[in-house]
N, C-alpha and C positions, 0 to 999 in steps of 0.2 A: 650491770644489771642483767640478771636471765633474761633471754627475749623468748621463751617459752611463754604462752598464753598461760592467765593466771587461772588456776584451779576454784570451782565453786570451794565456800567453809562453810561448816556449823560447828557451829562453840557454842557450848552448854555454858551460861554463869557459874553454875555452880562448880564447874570443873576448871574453873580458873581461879587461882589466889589471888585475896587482896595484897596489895604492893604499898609501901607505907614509905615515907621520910628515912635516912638511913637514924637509926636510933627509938624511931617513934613508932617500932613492931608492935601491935600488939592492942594499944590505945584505943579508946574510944572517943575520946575527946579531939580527937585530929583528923585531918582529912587521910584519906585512901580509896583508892584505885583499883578498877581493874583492865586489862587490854585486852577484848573480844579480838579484834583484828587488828594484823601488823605489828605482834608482840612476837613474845618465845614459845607460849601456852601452845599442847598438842592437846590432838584427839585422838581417837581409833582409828578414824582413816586418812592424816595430813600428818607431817609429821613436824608443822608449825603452823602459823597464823599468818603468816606472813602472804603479803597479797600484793598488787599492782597497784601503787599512789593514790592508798586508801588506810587510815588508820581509825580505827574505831574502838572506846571504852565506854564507861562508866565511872562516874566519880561521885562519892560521899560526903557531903560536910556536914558534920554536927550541929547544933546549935551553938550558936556563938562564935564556931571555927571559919578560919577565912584563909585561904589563899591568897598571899601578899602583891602589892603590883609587879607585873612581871609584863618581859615583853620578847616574842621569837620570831621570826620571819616566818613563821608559815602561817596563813590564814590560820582559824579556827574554827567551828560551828558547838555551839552550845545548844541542848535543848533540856529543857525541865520539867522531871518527871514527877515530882515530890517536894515538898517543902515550901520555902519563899527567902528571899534575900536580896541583896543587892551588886549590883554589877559595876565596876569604874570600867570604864572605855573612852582613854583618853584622858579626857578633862569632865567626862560627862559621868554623872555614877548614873543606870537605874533600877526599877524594881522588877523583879521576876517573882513568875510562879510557876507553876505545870501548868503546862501548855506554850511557855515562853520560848523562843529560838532567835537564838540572837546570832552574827556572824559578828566575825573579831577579823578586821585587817590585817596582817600580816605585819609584824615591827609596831600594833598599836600597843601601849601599856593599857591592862586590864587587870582585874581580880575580883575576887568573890568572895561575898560575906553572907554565910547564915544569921539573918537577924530574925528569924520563927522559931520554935517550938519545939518542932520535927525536923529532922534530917533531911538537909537537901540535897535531891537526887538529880544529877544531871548526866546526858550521854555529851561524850565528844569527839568531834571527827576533827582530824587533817587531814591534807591532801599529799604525805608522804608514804612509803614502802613500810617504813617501820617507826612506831614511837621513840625509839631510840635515836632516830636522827633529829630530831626537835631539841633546839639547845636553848634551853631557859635564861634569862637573863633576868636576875630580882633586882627590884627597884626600891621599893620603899614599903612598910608596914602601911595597912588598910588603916584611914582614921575613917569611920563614919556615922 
C-alpha cells in the first residue's frame, strides 16, 4: 500500500460510466453500477479514484430487478435514495425506502429486491482501497 497521505477527490457522476454484469451492457431491466470512489474512473486533476480504506458508488435497480443473496467479508453500508424494496440480512428480509441506511456485517448473506414502481437508488460504501478487492460470493436466487 502507498503510505503517501490520501489526496482530497471530486467525481462528477456523470463523468463516470455505468458498469453492468459481464453480457448485460446496455439493459435496462438489470441492475448497474457506478464507483465514485476506489474505482479506475479519472478526473482533471487525479489520475484515479482510488483513496485510503474507503470505497464509495452508487447502484440502480429496476423495478422487479434484484440482486441475488450474496455474501463478502467486508462490512457494507447501504443508504436509499430513491425507490422501495426489500432487503434479506441473514435470515431476516426488510423494507426500505429513501431515507433507509442499513449496515451489512461483513460475511452476512444479503440482497436486494426492487418490489416499487420506480428505480431503486442506493449509495454504497466499504471500508477497502478499491472495489475491486471485494470478492462476491453468490448464494441463492431472491424468492420474496
Amino acid at each position: 500500500m502507498n503510505s503517501d497521505p490520501p489526496l482530497p477527490r471530486k467525481v462528477q457522476e456523470n463523468d463516470v460510466a455505468w458498469e453492468y454484469i459481464k453480457g448485460e451492457e446496455g439493459r435496462t431491466d438489470v441492475i448497474r453500477w457506478k464507483t465514485f470512489l476506489g474505482g479506475n474512473n479519472v478526473d482533471a486533476e487525479n489520475t484515479d479514484s482510488h483513496t485510503r480504506s474507503i470505497t464509495m458508488g452508487v447502484c440502480e435497480v429496476p423495478p422487479g430487478a434484484k440482486l441475488d443473496a450474496h455474501y463478502h467479508a467486508e462490512h457494507e453500508v447501504y443508504y436509499v435514495q430513491n425507490g422501495s424494496g426489500k432487503v434479506l440480512l441473514g435470515k431476516k428480509t426488510i423494507t426500505v425506502e429513501p431515507g433507509s441506511c442499513i449496515f451489512v456485517p461483513g460475511d452476512l448473506t444479503h440482497g436486494i429486491k426492487n418490489q416499487g414502481e420506480y428505480t431503486l437508488t442506493l449509495l454504497w460504501i466499504f471500508p477497502t482501497d478499491t472495489w475491486s478487492e471485494v470478492k462476491y460470493h453468490m448464494q441463492a436466487e431472491l424468492k420474496f
